[in-house]
matplotlib code that plots the C-alpha trace (Angstrom):
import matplotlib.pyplot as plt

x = [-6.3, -8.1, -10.6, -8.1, -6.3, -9.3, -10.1, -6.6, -7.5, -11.0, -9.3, -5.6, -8.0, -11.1, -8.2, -7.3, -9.8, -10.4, -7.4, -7.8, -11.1, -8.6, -7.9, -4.5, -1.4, 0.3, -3.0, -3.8, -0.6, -0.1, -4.1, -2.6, 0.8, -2.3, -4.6, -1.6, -0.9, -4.5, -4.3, -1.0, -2.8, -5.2, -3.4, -1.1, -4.2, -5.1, -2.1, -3.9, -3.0, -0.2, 1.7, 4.8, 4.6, 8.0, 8.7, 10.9, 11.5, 12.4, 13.6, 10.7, 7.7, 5.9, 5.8, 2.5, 1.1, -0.8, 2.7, 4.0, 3.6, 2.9, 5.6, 3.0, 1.5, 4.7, 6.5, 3.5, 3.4, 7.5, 7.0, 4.5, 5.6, 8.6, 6.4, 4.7, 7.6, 8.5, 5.1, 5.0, 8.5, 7.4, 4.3, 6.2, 8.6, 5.3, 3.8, 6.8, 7.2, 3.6, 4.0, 7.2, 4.7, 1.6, 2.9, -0.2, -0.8, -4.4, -5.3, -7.2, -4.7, -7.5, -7.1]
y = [3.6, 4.8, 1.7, -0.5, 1.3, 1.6, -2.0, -3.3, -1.1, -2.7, -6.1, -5.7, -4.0, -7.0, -9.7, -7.6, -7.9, -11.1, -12.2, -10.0, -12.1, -15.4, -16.9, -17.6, -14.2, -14.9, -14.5, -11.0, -9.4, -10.3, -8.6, -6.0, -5.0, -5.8, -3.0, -1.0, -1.3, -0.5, 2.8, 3.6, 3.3, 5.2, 8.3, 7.6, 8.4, 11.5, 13.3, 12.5, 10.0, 11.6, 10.1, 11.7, 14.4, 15.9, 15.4, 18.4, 21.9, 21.8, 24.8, 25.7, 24.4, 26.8, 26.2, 25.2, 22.1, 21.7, 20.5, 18.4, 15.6, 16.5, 15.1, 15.3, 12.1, 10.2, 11.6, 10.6, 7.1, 6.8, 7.9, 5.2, 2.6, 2.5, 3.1, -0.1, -1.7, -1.0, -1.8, -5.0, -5.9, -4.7, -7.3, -10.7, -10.1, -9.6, -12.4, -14.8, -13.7, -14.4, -17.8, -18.9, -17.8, -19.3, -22.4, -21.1, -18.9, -18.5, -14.8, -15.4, -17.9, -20.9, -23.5]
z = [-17.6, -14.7, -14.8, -14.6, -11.8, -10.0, -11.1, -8.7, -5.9, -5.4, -6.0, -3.8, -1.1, -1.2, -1.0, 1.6, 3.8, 2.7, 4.1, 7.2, 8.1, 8.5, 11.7, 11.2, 12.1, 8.9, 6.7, 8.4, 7.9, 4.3, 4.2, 5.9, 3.3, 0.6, 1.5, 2.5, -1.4, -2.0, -0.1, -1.4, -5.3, -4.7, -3.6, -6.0, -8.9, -6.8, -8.6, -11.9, -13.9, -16.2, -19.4, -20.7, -19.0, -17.1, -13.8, -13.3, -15.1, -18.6, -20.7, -23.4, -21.4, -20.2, -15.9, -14.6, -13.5, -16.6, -18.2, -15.1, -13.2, -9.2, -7.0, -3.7, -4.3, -5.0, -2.2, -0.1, -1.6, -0.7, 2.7, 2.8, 1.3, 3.8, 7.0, 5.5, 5.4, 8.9, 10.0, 8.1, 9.9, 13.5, 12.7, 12.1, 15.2, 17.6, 15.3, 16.2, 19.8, 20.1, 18.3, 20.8, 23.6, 22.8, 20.8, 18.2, 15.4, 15.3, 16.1, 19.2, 20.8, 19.8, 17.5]

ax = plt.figure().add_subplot(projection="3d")
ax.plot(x, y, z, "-o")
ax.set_aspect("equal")
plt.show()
């Protein structure tokens, strides 16, 4: 489990950059949302990797972490997932404003 998670990180965050590396406004924000996936798995497995396992208190398991999922890294992951979102939004208005303006999408106003 954890190779393969640790597998999509090294492969959503390399496209990533990849795609970050491209001339073009489009190409960098899409690497953008990508490594912000990236970052978002990999402090998502920084809570541990955790199968059936409950997510709140249940009567007749005993309450330590040993016996629960932590809630820290997927409240972290929400709160970023939807400042990604906003970001990601924020990024296509200046990318279309900048478009109108320049009549271009290259990043450095070049084609």
């Amino acid at each position: 489990m954890e190779a393969v998670l640790s597998l999509a990180i090294g492969v959503l965050l390399g496209a990533g950059v990849w795609l970050i590396l491209r001339p073009r406004t489009f190409q960098v924000v899409i690497g953008l949302s990508l490594i912000a996936y990236a970052v978002n798995l990999f402090i998502f497995s920084m809570g541990g990797l955790a199968i059936d396992e409950e997510p709140i208190l249940v009567d007749g398991v005993p309450a330590d972490l040993a016996h629960y999922a932590d809630p820290m890294p997927q409240a972290l992951v929400l709160t970023a997932i939807v400042i990604s979102f906003a970001m990601t939004a924020l990024l296509l208005v200046v990318l279309l404003a900048s478009r109108g303006l320049s009549g271009t999408d290259h990043v450095d106003g070049v084609e």
